[in-house]
Each structure stands twice: as C-alpha cells, then as structure tokens.
LUMKOL-339166 format. One record per residue (C-alpha): residue number from 1; z negated, x, y negated. Coordinates in Angstrom, 2 decimals, padded with zeros to 5 digits. Each point is the difference from the previous one (the first is absolute). Layout:
// LUMKOL-339166
<site k="NUM" Z="Z" X="X" Y="Y"/>
...
//
This chain:
// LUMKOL-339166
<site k="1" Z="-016.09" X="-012.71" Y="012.27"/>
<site k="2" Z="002.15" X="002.85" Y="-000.25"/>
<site k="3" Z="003.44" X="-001.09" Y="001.83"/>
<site k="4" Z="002.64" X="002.08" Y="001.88"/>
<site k="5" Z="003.29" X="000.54" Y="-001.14"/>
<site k="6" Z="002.84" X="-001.33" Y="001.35"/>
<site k="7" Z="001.56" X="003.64" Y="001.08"/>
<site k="8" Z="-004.20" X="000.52" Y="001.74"/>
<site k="9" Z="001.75" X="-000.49" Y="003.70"/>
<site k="10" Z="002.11" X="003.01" Y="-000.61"/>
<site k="11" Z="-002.40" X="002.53" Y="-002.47"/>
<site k="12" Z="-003.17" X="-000.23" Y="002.69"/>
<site k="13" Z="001.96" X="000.82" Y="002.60"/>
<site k="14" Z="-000.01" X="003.09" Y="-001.80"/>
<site k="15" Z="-003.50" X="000.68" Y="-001.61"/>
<site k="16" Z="-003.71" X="-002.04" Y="000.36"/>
<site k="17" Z="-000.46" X="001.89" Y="-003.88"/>
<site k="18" Z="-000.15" X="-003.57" Y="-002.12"/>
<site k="19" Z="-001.38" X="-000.82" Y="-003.21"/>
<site k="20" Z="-000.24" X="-002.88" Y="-002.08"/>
<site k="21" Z="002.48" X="000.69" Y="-002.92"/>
<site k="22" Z="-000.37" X="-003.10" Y="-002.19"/>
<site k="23" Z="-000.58" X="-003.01" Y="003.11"/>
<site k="24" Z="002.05" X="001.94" Y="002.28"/>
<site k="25" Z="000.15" X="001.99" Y="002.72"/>
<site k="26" Z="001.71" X="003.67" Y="-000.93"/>
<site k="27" Z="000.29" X="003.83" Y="001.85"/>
<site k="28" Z="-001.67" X="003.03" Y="-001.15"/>
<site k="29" Z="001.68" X="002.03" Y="002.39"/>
<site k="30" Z="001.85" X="-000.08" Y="003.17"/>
<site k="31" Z="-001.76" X="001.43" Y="003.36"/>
<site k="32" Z="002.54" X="002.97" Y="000.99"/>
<site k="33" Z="001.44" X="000.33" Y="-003.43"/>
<site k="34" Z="-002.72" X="000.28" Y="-002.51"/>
<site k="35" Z="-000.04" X="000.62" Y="-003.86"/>
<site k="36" Z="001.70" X="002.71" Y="-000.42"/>
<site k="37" Z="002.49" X="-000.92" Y="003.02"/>
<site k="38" Z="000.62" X="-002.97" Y="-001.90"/>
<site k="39" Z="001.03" X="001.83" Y="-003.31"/>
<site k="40" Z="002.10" X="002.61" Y="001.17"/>
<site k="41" Z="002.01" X="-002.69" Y="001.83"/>
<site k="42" Z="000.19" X="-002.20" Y="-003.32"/>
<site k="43" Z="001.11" X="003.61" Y="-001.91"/>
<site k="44" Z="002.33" X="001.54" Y="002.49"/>
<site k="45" Z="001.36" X="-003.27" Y="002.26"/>
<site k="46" Z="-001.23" X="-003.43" Y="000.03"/>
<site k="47" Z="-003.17" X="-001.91" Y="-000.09"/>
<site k="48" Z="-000.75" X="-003.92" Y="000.01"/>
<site k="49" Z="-002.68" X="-001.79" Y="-001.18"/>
<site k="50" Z="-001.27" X="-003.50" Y="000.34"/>
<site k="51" Z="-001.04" X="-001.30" Y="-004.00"/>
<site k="52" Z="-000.32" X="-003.75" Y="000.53"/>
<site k="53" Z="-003.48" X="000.29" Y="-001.79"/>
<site k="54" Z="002.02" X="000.00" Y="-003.33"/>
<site k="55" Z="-000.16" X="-003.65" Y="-001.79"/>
<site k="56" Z="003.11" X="-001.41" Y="-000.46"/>
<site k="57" Z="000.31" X="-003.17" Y="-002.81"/>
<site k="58" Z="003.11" X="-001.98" Y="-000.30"/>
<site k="59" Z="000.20" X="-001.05" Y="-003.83"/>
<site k="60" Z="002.67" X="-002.66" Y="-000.71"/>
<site k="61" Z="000.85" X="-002.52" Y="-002.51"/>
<site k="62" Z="002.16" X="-000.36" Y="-003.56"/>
<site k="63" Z="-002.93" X="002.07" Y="-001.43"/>
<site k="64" Z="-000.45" X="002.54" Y="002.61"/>
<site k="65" Z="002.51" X="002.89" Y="-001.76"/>
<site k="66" Z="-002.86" X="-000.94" Y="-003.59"/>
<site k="67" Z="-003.35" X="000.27" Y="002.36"/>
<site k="68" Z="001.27" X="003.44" Y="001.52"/>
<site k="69" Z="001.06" X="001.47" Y="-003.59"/>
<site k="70" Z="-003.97" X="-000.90" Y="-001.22"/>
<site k="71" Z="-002.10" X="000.69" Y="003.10"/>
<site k="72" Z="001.90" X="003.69" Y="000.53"/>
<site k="73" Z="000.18" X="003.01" Y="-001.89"/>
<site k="74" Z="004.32" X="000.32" Y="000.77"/>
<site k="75" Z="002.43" X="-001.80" Y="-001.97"/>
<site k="76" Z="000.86" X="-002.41" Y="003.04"/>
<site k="77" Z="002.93" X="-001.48" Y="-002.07"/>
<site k="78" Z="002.14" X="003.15" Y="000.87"/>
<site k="79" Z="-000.46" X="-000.04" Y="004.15"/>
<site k="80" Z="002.90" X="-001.54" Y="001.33"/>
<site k="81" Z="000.65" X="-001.83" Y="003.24"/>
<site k="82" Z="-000.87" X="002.21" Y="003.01"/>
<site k="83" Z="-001.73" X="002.83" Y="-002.15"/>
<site k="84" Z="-003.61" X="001.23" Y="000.36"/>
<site k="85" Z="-002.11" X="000.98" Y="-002.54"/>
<site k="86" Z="-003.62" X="001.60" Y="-000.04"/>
<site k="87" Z="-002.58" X="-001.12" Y="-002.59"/>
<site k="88" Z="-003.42" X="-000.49" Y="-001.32"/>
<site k="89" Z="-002.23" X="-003.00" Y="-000.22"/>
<site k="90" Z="-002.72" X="-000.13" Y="-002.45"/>
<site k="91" Z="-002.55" X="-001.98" Y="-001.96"/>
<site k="92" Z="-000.34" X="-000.50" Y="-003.33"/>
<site k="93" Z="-002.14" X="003.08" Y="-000.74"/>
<site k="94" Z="002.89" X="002.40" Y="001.56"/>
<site k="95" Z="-001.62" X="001.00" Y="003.10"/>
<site k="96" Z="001.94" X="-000.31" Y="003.28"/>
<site k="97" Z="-000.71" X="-003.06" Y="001.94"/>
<site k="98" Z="002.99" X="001.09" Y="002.80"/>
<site k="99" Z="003.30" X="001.97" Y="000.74"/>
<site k="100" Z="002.95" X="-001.19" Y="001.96"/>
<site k="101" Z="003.43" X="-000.64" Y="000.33"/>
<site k="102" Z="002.07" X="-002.95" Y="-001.02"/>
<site k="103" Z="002.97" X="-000.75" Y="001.62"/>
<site k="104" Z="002.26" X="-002.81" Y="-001.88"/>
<site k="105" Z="001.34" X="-002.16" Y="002.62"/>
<site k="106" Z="002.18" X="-002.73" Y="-002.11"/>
<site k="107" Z="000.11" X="-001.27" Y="-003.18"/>
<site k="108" Z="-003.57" X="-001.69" Y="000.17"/>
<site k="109" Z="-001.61" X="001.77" Y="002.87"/>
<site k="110" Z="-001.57" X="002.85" Y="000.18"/>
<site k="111" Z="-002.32" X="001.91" Y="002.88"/>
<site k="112" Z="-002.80" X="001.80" Y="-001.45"/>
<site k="113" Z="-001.53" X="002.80" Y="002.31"/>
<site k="114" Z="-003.05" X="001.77" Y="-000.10"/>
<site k="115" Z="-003.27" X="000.93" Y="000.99"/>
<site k="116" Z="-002.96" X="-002.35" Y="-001.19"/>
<site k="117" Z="-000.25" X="-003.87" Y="001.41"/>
<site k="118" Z="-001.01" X="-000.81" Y="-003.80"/>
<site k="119" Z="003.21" X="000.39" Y="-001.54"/>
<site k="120" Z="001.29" X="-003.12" Y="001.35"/>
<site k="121" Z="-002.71" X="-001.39" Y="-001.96"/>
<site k="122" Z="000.20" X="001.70" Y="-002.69"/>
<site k="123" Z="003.72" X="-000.92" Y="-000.31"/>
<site k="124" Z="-001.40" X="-004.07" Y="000.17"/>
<site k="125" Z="-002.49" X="-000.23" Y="-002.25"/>
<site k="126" Z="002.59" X="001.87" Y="-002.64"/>
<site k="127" Z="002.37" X="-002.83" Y="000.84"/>
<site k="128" Z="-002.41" X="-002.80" Y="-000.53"/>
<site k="129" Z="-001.08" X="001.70" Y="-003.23"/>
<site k="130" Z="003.74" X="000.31" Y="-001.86"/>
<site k="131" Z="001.01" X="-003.45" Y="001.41"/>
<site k="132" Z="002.90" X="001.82" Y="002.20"/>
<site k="133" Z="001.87" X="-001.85" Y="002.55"/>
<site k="134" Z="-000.64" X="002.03" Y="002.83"/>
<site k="135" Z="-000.89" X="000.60" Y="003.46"/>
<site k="136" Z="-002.13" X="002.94" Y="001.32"/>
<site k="137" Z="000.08" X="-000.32" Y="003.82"/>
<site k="138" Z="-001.63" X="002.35" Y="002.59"/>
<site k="139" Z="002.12" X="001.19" Y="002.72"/>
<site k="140" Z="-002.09" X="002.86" Y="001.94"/>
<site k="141" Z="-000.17" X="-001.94" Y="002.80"/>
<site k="142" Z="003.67" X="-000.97" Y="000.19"/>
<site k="143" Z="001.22" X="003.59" Y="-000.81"/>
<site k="144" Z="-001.11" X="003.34" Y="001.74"/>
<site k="145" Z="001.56" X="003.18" Y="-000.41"/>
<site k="146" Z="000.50" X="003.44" Y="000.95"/>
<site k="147" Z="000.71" X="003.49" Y="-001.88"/>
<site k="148" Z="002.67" X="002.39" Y="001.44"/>
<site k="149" Z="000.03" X="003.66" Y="-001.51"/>
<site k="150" Z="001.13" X="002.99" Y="000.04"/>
<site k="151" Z="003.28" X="001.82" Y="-000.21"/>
<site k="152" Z="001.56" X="-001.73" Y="002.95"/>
<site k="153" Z="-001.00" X="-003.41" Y="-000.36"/>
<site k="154" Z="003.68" X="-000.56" Y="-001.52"/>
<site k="155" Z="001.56" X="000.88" Y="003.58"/>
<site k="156" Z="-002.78" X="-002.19" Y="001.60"/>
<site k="157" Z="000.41" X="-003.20" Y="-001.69"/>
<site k="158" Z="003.30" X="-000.30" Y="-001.52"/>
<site k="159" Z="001.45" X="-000.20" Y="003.54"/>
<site k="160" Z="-002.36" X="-003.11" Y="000.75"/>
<site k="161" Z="000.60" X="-002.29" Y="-002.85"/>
<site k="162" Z="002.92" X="-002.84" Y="-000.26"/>
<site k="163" Z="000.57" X="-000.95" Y="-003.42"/>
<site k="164" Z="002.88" X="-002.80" Y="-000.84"/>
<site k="165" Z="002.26" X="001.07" Y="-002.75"/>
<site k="166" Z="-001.59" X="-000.99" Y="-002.92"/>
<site k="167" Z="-003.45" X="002.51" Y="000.57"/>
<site k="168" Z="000.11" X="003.82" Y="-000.75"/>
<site k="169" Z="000.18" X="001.97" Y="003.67"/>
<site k="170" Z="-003.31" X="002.29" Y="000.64"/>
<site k="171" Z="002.34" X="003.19" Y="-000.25"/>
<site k="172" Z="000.46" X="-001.30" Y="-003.71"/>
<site k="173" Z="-002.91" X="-001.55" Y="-001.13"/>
<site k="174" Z="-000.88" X="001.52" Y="-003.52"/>
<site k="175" Z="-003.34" X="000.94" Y="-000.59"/>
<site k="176" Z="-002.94" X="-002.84" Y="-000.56"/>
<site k="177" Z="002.89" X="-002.20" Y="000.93"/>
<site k="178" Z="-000.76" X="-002.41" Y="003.18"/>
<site k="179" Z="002.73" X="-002.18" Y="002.32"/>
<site k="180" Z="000.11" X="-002.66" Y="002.47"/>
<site k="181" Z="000.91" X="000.39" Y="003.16"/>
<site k="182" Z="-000.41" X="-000.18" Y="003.93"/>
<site k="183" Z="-001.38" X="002.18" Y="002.80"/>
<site k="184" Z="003.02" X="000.94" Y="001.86"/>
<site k="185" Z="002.71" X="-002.52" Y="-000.45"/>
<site k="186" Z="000.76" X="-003.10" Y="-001.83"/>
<site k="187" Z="-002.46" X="-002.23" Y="002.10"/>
<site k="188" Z="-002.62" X="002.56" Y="-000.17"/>
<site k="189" Z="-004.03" X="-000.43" Y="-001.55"/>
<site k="190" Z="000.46" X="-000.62" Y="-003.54"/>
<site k="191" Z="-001.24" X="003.07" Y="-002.22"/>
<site k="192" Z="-000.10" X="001.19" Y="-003.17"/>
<site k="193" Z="000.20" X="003.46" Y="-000.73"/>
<site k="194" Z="-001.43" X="001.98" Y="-003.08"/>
<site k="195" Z="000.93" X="003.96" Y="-000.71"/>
<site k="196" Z="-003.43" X="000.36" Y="-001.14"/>
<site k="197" Z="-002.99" X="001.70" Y="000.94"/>
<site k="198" Z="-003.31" X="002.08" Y="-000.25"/>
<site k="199" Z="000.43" X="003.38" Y="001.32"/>
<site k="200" Z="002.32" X="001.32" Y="-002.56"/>
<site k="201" Z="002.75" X="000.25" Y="002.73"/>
<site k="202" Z="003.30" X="-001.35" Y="000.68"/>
<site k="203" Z="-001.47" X="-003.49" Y="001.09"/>
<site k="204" Z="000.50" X="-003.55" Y="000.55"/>
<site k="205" Z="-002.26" X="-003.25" Y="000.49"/>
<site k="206" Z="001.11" X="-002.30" Y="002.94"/>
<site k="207" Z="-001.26" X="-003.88" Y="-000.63"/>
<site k="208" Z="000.10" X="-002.54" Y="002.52"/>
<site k="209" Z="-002.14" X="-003.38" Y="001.50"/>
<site k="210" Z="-002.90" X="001.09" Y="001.92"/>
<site k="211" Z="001.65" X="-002.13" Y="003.22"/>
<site k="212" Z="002.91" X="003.03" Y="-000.11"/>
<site k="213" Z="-002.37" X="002.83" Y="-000.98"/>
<site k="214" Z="-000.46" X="001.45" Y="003.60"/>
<site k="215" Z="003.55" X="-000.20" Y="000.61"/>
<site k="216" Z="000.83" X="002.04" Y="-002.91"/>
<site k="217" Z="-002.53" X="002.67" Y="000.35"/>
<site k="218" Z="001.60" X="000.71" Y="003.86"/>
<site k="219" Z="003.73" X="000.15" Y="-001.50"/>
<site k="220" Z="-000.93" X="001.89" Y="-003.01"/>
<site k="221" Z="-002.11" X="002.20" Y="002.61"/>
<site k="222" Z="002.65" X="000.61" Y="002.38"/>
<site k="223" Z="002.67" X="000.96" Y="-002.02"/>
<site k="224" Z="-002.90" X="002.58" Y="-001.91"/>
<site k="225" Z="-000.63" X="001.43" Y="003.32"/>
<site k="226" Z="003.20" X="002.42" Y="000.13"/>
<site k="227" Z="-001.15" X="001.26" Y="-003.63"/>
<site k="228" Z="-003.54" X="000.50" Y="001.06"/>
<site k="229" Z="-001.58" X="-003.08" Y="-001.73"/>
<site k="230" Z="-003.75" X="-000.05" Y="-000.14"/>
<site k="231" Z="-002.78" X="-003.06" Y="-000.93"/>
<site k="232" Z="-001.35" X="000.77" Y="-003.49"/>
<site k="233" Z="-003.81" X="-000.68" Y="-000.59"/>
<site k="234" Z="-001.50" X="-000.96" Y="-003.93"/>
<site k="235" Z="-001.99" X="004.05" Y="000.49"/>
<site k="236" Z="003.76" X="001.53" Y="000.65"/>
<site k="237" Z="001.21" X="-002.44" Y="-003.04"/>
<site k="238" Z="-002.97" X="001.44" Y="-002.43"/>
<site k="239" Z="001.60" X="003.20" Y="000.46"/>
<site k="240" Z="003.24" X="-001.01" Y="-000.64"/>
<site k="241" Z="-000.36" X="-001.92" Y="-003.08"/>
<site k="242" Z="-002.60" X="002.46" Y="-001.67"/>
<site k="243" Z="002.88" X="002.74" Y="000.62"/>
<site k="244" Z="002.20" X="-002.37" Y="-001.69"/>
<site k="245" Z="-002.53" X="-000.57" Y="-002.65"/>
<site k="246" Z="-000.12" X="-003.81" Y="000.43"/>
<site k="247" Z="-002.83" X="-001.98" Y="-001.07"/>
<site k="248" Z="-002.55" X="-002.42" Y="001.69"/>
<site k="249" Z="-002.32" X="-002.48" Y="-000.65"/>
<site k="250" Z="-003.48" X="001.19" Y="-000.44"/>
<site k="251" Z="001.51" X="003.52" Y="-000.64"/>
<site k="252" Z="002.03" X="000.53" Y="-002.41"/>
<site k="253" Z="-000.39" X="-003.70" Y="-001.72"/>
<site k="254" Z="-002.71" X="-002.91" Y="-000.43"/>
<site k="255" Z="-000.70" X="-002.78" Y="-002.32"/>
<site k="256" Z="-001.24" X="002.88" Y="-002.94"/>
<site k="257" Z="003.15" X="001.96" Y="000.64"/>
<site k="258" Z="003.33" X="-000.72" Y="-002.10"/>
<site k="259" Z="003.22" X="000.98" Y="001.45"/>
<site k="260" Z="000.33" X="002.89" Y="-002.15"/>
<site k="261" Z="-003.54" X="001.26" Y="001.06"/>
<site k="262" Z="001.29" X="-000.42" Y="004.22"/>
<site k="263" Z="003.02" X="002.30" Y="-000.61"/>
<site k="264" Z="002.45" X="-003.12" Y="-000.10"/>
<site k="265" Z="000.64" X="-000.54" Y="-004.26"/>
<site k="266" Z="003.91" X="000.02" Y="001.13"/>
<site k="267" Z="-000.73" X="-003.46" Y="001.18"/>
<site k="268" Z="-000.99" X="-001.26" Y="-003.34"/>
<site k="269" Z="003.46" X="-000.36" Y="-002.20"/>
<site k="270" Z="-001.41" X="-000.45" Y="-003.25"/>
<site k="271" Z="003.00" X="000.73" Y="-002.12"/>
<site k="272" Z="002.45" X="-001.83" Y="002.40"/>
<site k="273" Z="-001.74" X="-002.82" Y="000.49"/>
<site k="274" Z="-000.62" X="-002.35" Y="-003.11"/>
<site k="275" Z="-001.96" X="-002.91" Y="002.16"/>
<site k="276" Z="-003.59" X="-000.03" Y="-000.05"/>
<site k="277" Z="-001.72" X="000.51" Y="003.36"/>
<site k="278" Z="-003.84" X="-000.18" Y="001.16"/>
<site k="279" Z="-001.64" X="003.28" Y="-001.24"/>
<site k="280" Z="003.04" X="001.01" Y="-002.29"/>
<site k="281" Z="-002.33" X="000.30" Y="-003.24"/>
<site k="282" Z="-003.17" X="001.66" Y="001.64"/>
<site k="283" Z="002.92" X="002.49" Y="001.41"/>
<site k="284" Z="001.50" X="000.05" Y="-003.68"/>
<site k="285" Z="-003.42" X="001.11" Y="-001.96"/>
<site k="286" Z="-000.48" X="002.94" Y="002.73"/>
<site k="287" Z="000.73" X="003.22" Y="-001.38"/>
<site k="288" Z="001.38" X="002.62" Y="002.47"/>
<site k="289" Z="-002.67" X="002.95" Y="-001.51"/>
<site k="290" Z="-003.00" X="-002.89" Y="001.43"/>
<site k="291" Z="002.16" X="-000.36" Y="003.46"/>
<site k="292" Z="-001.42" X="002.05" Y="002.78"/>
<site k="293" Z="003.03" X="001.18" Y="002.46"/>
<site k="294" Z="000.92" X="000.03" Y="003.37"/>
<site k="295" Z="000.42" X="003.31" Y="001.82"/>
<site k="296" Z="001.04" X="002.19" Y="002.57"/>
<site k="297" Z="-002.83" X="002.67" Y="001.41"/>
<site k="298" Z="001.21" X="002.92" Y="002.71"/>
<site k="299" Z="-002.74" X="001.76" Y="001.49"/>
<site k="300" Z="-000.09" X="003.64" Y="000.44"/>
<site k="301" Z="-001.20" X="-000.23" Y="003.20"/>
<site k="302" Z="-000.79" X="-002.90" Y="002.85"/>
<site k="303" Z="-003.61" X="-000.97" Y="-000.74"/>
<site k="304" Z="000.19" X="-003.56" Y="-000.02"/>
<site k="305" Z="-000.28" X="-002.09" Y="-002.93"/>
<site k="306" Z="-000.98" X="-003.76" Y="-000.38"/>
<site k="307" Z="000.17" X="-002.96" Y="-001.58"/>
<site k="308" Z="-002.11" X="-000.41" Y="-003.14"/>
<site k="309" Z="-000.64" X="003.71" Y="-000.27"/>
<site k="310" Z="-000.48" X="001.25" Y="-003.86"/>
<site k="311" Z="002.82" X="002.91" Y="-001.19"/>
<site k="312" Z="-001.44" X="002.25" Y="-002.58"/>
<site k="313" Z="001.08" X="002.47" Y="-002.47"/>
<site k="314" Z="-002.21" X="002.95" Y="000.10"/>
<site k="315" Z="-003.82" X="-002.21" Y="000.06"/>
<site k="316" Z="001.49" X="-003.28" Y="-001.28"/>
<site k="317" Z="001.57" X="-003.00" Y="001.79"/>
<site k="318" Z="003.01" X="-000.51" Y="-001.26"/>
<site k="319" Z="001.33" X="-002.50" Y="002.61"/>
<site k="320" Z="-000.62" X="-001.83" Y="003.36"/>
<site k="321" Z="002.03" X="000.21" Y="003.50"/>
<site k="322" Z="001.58" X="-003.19" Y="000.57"/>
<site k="323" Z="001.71" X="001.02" Y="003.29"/>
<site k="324" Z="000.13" X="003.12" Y="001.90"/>
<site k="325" Z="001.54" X="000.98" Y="003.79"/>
<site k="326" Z="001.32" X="003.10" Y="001.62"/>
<site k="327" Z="003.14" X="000.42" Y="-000.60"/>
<site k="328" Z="001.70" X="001.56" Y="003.21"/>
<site k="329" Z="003.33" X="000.72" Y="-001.67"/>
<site k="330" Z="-002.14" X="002.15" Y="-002.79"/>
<site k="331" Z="-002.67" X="001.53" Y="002.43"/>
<site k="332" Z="-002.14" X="-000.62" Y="-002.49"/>
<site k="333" Z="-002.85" X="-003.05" Y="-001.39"/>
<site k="334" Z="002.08" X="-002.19" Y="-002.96"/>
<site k="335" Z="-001.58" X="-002.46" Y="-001.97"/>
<site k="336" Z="000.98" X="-002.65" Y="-002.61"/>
<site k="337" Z="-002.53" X="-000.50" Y="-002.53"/>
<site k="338" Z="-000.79" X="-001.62" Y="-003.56"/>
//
C-alpha cells in the first residue's frame, strides 16, 4: 500500500493534492500557493519540498569502491570522501536502467540515490555475478529527506545546522559536496546535508530519520518564513527542472535510451576511465551520426504542448516531445525533446 512519509504530518496540513510517486505519498500542489506560486517562490526566494520517495541503498564492503566503478557510467575511483557525484546506470545493451547521485561516505561505503526501487537490485545481482564482497542495503525507510531551493536557502539553513570541527559549515559547502551535522546545536537531530538539487537553483538536500522528520520541516519552516518560504509540489518541480533542462525517467531516458541519447553523455568518461563498466562496449560501437539528441524547444507562443507530441520539419517528424511546461519566467510554452 502506498505509505506516508515521515514529513506527511507537516505537508497535509498544507494541501489534500497527493499522489503515489513510487509507494509514497507526494504533493502536486499546495492549496493557497499553487503551481506557479510554487515556482516563483523556488526562482525568486525559497521553496521546500518533501522527496523521501527517492530510494536510497547503502553499498558497503572491501569490494564496494569495484561494484560502483562497473554498475555506473562515472569513474567512482576519483569521488573522494564527502563528494557527490551524478551518474548513469545501464545494462549491457547501453540503455539507461537509472540516474542518481552517489555520495561516497568512507572508504568502503557508499549511499547510492535515485529514483527506481530496482536499482538496489540491480546493484545485487551484479555483486553475486563478479563474486564481489559486498553489501547492497536498502535504507528508504530509515532515511527521508527534503529539498531546499532557491536563492535564499543559504540564509535559511546555514543558521540551523551544528557541525563539529571536522565537517565543512553550510556557508561553505562546495558544490555536490554533503556534511554531517545537527539541527540547531551539538545535541540536535542528526542530519546530513547535500548542496544538491533539481531545480537548477542554489539548493541543498536535508537527510534525516523519519522519527526527526516533522521536527525538521517546522525549524527549517520557521526560519523560511521571514524570506517568504513556500511548500513545493512535483507540478511546480516539472517546471523547474524542464527550465533547467534536467532529465527524467520515462522522459528523457528508458531502458532503449543510452546516456548520450537522454542528453547526459558527460556522465560517461570514456577516455578517463580505463575500467570496464556494464554497457561500456554497446556505448563504445555507437556512433554519434546514429545518436538521436536531446533538445531544447521555445514556443512562439503559449499553446500548450505535451508529452509524446511529434516535432516536424516542414511535413516530416523529425523528433518527439519528451517534456514540455509553461515556462512563467519565458511567458512562453518550452519543451525538451529527442
């Protein structure tokens, strides 16, 4: 059944506008704010979103650092200790099986996070198959977060977080770097705290245990409240990211879709990285004049466009719409499509 997250107390006290988003409970929109209320507060001020839908795998062992560098596109070998990195995950044939972000927590642990409940999988079965000394644990339930964006989230969070000596301060924190820390003082909830996001904002990620979820949402919110913070709902995020030109599953990428194809080959270090990974030599024979390409459409006007909708060049299709909004800072329809 689809299950609540833990920061549910706090967001439908705001909105009754829920959808299941991968077994969970997530906002459209927020009654009073709306879409577009939404976005102009992530653009201009603040915004904050609940994303505890995202699966979260805890991958530890001696072997962990050699499962990473062959399940993902990125040369894992090269993230240090408290860095983030964004990659691919594909099958043998090339196509994209997911996209997230892998944050390397020690020597032999790593967190990967992203979007489909399969990767975890995906990860184990690899594991068995090489004979790696691994573990592939999943944390989703142990682990909720929430996105803060927008030009001010700096002044609203860095103020909030302890952080002993030997983490990087908020004010600091390089981007897709993450720290540990506390929610106002030394015996504080325990967080950790990513400068990461989806909006293609200033932005950070704020991780905690579902039992100290609420309590983090009502700090966070309170000290947003001078700065005019708003809830942000997955239709105000769709704008956002498409502005940003970010991709999503079932969009922009699927199992028939390499990461060149989805607009992401920077993920895919061929020359840099000399290990062999799942996918490497279907991604190796394609040639880029066979690749089709990710791009950005703007509409000379504000007839809507959707999802799935062919492009064409004179009678021809030349393309499909992967994803399309209104984009309120352009006053105009915009579109990414392949």
């Amino acid at each position: 059944m689809t299950l609540p997250t833990a920061f549910h107390p706090c967001t439908s006290a705001l909105t009754k506008q829920f959808i299941d988003y991968h077994g969970y409970w997530l906002a459209t929109h927020y009654e009073g704010w709306g879409a577009r209320a939404e976005y102009l507060a992530c653009r201009e001020r603040v915004a904050m979103m609940d994303l505890s839908a995202l699966r979260k795998f805890e991958v530890a062992g001696p072997d962990a650092e050699r499962l990473l560098q062959y399940a993902l596109t990125r040369n894992v070998r090269r993230l240090s200790i408290g860095e983030v990195v964004y990659s691919a995950m594909c099958q043998e044939t090339g196509g994209m099986l997911d996209d997230g972000t892998l944050f390397r927590m020690g020597e032999q642990t790593f967190r990967w996070i992203c979007g489909d409940p399969a990767s975890g999988q995906w990860l184990r079965d690899l594991a068995a198959r090489q004979g790696y000394r691994v573990t592939v644990r999943d944390s989703t339930h142990q682990l909720h977060n929430i996105a803060l964006q927008g030009p001010k989230s700096r002044e609203v969070l860095a103020p909030l977080i302890w952080n002993a000596r030997t983490q990087p301060e908020v004010e600091t924190l390089g981007w897709f770097r993450f720290m540990i820390g506390r929610l106002s003082g030394p015996d504080g909830i325990p967080l950790m705290v990513s400068r990461t996001g989806y909006t293609g904002e200033l932005g950070y990620e704020v991780w905690c245990h579902p039992k100290g979820a609420p309590a983090v949402w009502e700090a966070i919110w309170a000290a947003g409240e001078p700065h005019g913070i708003a809830p942000l709902g997955l239709d105000a995020l769709d704008m956002l990211r498409i502005e940003a030109g970010l991709i999503f599953a079932g969009h922009e990428f699927c199992p028939q879709t390499s990461p060149y194809e989805a607009g992401i080959g920077f993920t895919v270090p061929m020359k840099s990285k000399e290990d062999d990974f799942v996918g490497r030599a279907a991604l190796q024979r394609e040639t880029p004049e066979s690749r089709h390409r990710v791009m950005g459409l703007k509409m000379h006007s504000s007839e809507l466009v959707s999802h799935g909708d062919l492009v064409y060049h004179g009678r021809y299709p030349v393309g499909v719409v992967t994803s399309a909004t209104q984009s309120p800072l352009l006053d105009r329809s915009i579109a990414m499509c392949r």
